[in-house]
MIDREN-503014 format. One record per residue (C-alpha): residue number from 0; x, z, y. Coordinates in pm, whole numbers, m for minus. Layout:
MIDREN-503014
   minu       px       pz       py
    NUM        X        Z        Y
...
end
This chain:
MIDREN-503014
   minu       px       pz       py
      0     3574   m10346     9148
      1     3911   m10455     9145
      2     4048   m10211     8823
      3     4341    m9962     9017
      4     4587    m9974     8833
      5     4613   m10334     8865
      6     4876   m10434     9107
      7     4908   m10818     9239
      8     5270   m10777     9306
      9     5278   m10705     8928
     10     5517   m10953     8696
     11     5281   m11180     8487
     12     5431   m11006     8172
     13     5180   m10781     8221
     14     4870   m11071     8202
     15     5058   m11241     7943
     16     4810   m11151     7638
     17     4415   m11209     7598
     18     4390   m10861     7747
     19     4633   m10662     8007
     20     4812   m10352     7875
     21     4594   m10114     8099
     22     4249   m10314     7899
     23     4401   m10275     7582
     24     4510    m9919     7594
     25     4153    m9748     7756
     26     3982    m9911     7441
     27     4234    m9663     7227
     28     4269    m9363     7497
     29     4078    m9118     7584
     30     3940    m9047     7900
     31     4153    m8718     7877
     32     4452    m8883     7740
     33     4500    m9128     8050
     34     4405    m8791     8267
     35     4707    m8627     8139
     36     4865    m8959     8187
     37     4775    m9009     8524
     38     4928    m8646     8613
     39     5225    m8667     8485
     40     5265    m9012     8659
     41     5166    m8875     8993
     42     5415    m8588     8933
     43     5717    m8848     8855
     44     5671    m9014     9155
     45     5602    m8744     9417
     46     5891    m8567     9271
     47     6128    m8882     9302
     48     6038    m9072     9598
     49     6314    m9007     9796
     50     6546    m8949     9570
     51     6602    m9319     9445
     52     6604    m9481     9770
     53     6273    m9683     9702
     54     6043    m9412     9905
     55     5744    m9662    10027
     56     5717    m9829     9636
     57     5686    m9477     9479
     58     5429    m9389     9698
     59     5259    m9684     9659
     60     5246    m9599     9304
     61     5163    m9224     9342
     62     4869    m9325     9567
     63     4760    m9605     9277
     64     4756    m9344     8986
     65     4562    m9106     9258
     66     4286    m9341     9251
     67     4270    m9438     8883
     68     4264    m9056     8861
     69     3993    m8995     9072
     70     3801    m9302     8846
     71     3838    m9086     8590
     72     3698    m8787     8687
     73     3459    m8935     8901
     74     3250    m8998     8516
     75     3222    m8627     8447
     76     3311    m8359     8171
     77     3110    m8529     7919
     78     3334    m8827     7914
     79     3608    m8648     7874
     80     3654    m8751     7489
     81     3528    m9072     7465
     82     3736    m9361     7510
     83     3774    m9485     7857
     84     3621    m9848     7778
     85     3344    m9647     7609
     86     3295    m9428     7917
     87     3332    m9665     8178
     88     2992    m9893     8000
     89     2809    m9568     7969
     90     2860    m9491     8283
     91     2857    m9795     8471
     92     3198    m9827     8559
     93     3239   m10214     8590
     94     3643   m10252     8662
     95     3801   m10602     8662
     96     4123   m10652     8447
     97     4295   m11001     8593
end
């Protein structure tokens, strides 16, 4: 599956390496690091959506962490301290990056 937080509209900064930013930082994070993450992101952008006059791109962006989020803790408690890359081969999660 298409990885969620990837977004084709995206600039190609974020492609520009061997790996994307979202790759590099789930083989450092924990799967309850980029939880927190994840939350705090979907907080920032239901609280602001209509407050910078960009409404439909926030909520494009609160649905996309939504998702990721629901990745997450579709793997379980037990993955909860491993780090995402980690979890997602033990449990099967096969994402695509580019």
């Amino acid at each position: 599956m298409r990885h969620p937080l990837l977004n084709p509209e995206s600039a190609g900064h974020y492609d520009s390496g061997e790996k994307t930013a979202i790759e590099e930082l789930e083989e450092t994070a924990t799967v309850a690091e980029q939880i927190g993450w994840c939350k705090g992101n979907i907080f920032k952008y239901r609280y602001r959506h209509d407050l910078k006059g960009e409404a439909i791109k926030d909520l494009k962006k609160l649905e996309t962490y939504e998702k990721y989020l629901h990745l997450l803790y579709s793997m379980g408690r037990a993955a909860v301290y491993m780090r995402v890359a980690d979890a997602f081969k033990k449990y099967g999660v096969e994402v695509e990056y580019f």
